[in-house]
Structure formats: structure tokens, C-alpha cells
C-alpha positions as CSV (number, residue, x, y, z in Angstrom):
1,X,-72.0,-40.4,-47.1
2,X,-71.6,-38.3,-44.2
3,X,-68.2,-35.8,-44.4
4,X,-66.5,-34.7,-40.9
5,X,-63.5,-32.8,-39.8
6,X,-61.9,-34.4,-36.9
7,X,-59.4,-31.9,-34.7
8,X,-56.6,-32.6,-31.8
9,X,-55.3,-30.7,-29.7
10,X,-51.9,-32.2,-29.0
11,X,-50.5,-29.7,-26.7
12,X,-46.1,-29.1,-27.6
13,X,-45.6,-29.0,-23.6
14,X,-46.8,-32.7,-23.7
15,X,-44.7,-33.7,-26.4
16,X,-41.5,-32.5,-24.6
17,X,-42.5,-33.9,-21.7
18,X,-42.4,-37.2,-23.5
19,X,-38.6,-37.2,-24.1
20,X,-38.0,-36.1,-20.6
21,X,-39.9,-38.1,-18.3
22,X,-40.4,-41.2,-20.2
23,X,-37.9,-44.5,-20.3
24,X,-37.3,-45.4,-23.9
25,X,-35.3,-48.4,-23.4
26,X,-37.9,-49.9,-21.0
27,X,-40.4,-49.1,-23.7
28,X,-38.4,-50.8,-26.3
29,X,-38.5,-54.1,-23.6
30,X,-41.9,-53.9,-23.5
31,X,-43.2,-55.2,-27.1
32,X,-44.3,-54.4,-30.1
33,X,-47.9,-52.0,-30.3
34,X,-50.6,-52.5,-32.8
35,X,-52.0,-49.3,-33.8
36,X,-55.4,-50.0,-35.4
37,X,-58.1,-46.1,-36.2
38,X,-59.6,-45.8,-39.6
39,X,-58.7,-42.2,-39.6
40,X,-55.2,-42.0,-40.9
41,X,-54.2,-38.6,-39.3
42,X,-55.1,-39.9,-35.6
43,X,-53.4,-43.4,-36.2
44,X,-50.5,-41.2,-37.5
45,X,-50.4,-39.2,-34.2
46,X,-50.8,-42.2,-32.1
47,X,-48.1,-43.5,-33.8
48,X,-45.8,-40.4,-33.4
49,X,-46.7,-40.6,-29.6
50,X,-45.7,-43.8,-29.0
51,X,-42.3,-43.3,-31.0
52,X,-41.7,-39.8,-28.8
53,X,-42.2,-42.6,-26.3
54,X,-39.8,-45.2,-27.3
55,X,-42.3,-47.7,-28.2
56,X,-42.1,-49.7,-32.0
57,X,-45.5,-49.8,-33.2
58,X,-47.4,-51.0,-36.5
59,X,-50.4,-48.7,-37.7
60,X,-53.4,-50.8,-39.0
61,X,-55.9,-48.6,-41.2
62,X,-58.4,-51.5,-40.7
63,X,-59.4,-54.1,-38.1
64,X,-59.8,-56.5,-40.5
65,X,-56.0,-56.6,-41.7
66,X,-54.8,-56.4,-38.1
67,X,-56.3,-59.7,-37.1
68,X,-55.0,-60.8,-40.6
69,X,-51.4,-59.9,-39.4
70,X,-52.1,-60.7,-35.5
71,X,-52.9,-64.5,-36.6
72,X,-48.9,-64.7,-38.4
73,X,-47.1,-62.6,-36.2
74,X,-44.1,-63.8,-34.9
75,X,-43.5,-62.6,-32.1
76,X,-46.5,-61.5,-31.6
77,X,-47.3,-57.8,-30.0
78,X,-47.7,-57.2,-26.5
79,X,-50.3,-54.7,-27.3
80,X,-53.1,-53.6,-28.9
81,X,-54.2,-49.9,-29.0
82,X,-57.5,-49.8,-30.9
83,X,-60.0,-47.1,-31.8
84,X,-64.1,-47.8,-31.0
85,X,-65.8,-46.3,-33.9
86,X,-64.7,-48.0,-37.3
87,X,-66.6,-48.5,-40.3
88,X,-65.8,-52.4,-40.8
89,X,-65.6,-53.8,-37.4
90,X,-65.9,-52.0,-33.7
91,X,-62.9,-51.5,-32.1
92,X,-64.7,-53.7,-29.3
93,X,-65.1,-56.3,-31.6
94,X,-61.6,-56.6,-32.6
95,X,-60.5,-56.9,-29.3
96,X,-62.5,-59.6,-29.0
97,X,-61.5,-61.4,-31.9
98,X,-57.8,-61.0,-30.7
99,X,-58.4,-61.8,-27.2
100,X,-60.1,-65.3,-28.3
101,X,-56.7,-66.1,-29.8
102,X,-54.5,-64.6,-27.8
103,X,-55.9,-64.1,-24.2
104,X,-52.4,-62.4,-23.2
105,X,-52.5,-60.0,-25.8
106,X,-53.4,-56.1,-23.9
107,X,-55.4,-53.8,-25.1
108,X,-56.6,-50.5,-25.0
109,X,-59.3,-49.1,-26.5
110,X,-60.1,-45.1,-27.4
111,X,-63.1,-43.5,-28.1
112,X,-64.5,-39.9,-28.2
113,X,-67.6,-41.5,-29.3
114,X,-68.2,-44.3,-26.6
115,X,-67.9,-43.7,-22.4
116,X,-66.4,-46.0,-20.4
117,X,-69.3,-46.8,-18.5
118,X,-70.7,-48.5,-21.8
119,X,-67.7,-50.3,-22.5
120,X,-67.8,-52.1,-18.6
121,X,-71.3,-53.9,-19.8
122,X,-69.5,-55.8,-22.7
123,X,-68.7,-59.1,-22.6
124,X,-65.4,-59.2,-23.5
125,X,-63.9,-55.4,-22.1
126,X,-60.6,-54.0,-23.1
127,X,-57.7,-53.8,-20.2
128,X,-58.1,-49.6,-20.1
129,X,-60.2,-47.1,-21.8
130,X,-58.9,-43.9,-23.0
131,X,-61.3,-40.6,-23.8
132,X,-61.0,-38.7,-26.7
133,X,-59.1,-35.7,-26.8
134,X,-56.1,-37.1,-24.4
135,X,-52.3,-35.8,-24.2
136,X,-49.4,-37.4,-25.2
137,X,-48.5,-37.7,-21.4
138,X,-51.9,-39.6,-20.6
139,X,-51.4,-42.1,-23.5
140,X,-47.7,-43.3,-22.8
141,X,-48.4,-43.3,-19.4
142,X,-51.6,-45.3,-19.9
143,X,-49.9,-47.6,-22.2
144,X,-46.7,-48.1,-19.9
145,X,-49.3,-49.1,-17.0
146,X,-50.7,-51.8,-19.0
147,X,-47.9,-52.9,-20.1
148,X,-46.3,-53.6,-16.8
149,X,-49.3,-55.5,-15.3
């Protein structure tokens, strides 16, 4: 078993710019998020980010359980945010999985792990890709573009 420390930076000027230039009840009209990262302290600030944002979300632990809880959703989410590197299934794979049943459903996959230039050779690629570290700022905005296509 191999032990790691994993560190973010999320910058406080970020965070404040959050509740100033973003539109909570647009966000709230967008959907629900899915939330799926192994590692519960970065699901946990995802999570805090899209709430600073206005957006409802559900943190998933495991991809596993999230397509467990995709297939009985109702209404189903309007997106999925999804880490690459996961012990039980890629975060590639799950998008995959969810996209077969629901080809609407938009997704996002992170990685500080993975480029983007890898991601464009797979089959079945997520809407946007987001780099590891990223702000607050970058994510809801990234997330309110995807949305609104």
C-alpha cells in the first residue's frame, strides 16, 4: 500500500469572488451535480465550491455507487463532475458507463494525474477537462459553461 499527502491551494480571494460574481439562482436552475473523487477531502472541497456557487450537489466516494444511484435517479442530474484516478473504476470509465445510459448527462472530468491531450484519444471523452490544482473561480465557471451548452 502506497501512503500520499495530497495538498490544495484554494486561494480565500477565489472563494469571495464566488459569492460576488456568480448567479446562484441560475445555478440552482441548472440541475443537480454528481460529485464522484475517492479522496474525501477534495470531493469535500468540490463540494464546498459548488455550494459557494449555488449549485445542489451529491458527493460519491466511489464510482461504483454513483452509477448505482445514476440508474434510480429521479430526476436525474444534469451533471457529472468526476475525478480520473480512482482505485475501482477510472473516472473515464464512469463517464462512459453514464453516458451509454444517459447520452445527455454532462460531464467533467479532473485530473492532476492525466493531460488533456490523453483524454482527446478516448473513445468516449468527457464534455471539459479540468487540471489539477484549479480555483474556485475556474471550476464554477467551467461548470456554468457546460451547463449552458
Amino acid at each position: 500500500m502506497t501512503l500520499f499527502s495530497l495538498r490544495m491551494k484554494v486561494p480565500h480571494e477565489g472563494m469571495s469572488q464566488l459569492t460576488t460574481e456568480s448567479n446562484p439562482a441560475a445555478a440552482k436552475q441548472a440541475g443537480l451535480v454528481y460529485v464522484v473523487d475517492d479522496e474525501p477531502m477534495v470531493g469535500d472541497v468540490v463540494q464546498a465550491i459548488l455550494k459557494m456557487g449555488g449549485y445542489e450537489s451529491v458527493l460519491f466516494d466511489d464510482p461504483k455507487t454513483a452509477l448505482q444511484a445514476l440508474s434510480v435517479a429521479n430526476p436525474k442530474p444534469a451533471l457529472l463532475l468526476t475525478d480520473f484516478l480512482m482505485p475501482q473504476m477510472t473516472g473515464r470509465e464512469l463517464i462512459q458507463h453514464c453516458k451509454k445510459a444517459h447520452p445527455e448527462l454532462k460531464t467533467i472530468l479532473y485530473s492532476g494525474n492525466v493531460q488533456e491531450e490523453t483524454v482527446a484519444f478516448y473513445p468516449t471523452r468527457p464534455d471539459r477537462f479540468l487540471r489539477k490544482p484549479f480555483t474556485p473561480k475556474t471550476l464554477i465557471d467551467l461548470v456554468q459553461s457546460v451547463l449552458e451548452d
